[in-house]
N, C-alpha and C positions, 0 to 999 in steps of 0.2 A: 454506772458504778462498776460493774464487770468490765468492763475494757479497761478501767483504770486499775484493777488486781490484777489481768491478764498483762499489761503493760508491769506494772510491779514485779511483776513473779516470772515474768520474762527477764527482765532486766538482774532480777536475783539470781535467777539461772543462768546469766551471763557471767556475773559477776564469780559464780562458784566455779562455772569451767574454764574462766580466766588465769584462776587463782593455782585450779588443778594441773592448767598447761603452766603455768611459770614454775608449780615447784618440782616437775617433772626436768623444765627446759635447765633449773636449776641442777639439780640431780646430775644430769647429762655432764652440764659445764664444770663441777666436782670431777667427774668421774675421767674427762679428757686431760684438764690441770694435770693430775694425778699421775695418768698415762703418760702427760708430756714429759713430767718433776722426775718420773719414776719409771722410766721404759724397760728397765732389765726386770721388775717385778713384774709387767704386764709380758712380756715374753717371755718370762718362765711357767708362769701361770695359762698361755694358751699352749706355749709347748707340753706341756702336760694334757692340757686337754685333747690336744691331735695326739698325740703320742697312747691315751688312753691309758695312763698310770693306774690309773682309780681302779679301771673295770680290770686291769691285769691284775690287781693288786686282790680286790673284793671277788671276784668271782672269775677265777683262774680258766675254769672249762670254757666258759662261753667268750674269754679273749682269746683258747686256742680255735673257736672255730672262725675269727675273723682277721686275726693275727697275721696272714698272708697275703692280707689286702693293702694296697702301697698307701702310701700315704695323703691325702688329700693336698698337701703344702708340701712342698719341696725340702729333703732335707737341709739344703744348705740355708733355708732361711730359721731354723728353729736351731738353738743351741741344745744341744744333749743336756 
């Protein structure tokens, strides 16, 4: 009778990490569509992120002391 709950309860726990990689792999498939439909929002949204808006914005001292570090991406790929 134990191998037959350990077989059950294996097979449940298959069942649930199946479930959690599909709605994961789902998520992903969302999130590239988007990217595809929608490329000027996705490259303004990382150009902001390398550009570092936020932190010049939030907390002005601590972007002047990184502020003179180049940029990890090339400017001519991120739009101002």
């Amino acid at each position: 009778m134990t191998a037959e709950v350990d077989v059950a309860v294996e097979a449940l726990l298959f069942l649930v990490d199946a479930a959690l990689v599909a709605g994961l792999a789902c998520w992903m498939i969302v999130a590239v569509a988007d990217n595809w439909r929608h490329p000027r929002m996705n490259e303004d949204g990382v150009a902001m992120v390398v550009r570092l808006d936020d932190l010049a914005r939030d907390y002005p001292e601590d972007y002047k002391m990184i502020a003179h570090r180049p940029s990890p991406i090339a400017a001519s790929t991120i739009r101002p």
